[in-house]
N, C-alpha and C positions, 0 to 999 in steps of 0.2 A: 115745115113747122109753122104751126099757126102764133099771131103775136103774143097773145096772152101766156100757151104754154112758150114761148119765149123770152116772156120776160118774167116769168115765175121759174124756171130754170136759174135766168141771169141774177134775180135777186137772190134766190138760193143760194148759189156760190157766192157771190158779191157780197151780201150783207153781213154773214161771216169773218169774212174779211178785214171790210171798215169797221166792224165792229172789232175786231183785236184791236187795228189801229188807234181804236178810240177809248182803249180801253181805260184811261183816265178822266173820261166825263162820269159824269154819273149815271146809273144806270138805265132811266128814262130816255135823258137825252141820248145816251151814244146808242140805242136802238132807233129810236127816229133819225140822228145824222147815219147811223151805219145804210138806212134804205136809200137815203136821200139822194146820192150820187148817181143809183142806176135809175130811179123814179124819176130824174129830170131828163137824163142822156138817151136811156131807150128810145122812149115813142119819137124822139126828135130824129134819132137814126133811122129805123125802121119806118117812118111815117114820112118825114123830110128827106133826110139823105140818101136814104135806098130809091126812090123814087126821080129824083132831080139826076142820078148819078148812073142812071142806065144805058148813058152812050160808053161806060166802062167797060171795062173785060170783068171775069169776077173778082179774080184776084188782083188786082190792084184798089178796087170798089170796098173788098172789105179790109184789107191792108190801109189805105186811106182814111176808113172810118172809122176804124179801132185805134187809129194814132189820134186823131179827131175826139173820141171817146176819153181814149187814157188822158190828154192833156185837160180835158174838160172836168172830168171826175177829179182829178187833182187839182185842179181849183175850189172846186167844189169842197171837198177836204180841208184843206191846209190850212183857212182859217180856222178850224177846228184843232189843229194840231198845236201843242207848244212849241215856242218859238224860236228853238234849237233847230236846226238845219230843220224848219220847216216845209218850206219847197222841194229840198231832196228826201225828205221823208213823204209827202205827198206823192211825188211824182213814184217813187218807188213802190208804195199801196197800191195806186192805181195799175200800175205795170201789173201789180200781181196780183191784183184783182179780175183786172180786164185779159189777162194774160190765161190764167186759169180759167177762165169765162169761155172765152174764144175755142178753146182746147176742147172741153167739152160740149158744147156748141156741135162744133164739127164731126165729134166724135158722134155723137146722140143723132144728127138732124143726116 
């Protein structure tokens, strides 16, 4: 799979997502924060980490990178989120954003 159809897959699924998550912004902003998390972590993976990280096996490579992903996306987030168990409410978006992503990912590619 080429980058582009994978990263228009990943925000497909993805922005869906954050965007439930965020569903108390208003409606301009929680479409621009719902992209914003796979729009910085993609090309960083795909272009940086897949590259740097080829003395791996695969499956530890993209096991690695999706934890990498999930923890970064939920930063990315959390400021976003009110401030109710904000960090386990991020960290749990991202699980099930990144987590749903990966799934079809594999499935499709």
């Amino acid at each position: 799979m080429e980058w582009l159809e994978a990263y228009a897959l990943t925000q497909g699924i993805e922005a869906p997502i954050y965007a439930w998550a965020l569903r108390e912004k208003a409606r301009a902003e929680q479409i621009v924060l719902a992209f914003l998390p796979s729009a910085l972590t993609h090309p960083l993976l795909w272009f940086l980490f897949w590259p740097l990280t080829t003395s791996l096996a695969y499956a530890p490579r993209v096991a690695f990178g999706e934890v990498l992903v999930w923890l970064a996306e939920a930063l990315v987030v959390a400021p976003f989120l009110s401030k109710e168990r904000r960090w386990r409410r991020a960290l749990g978006w991202s699980l099930a954003a990144n987590g749903v992503s990966v799934l079809v990912g594999l499935m499709v590619s």
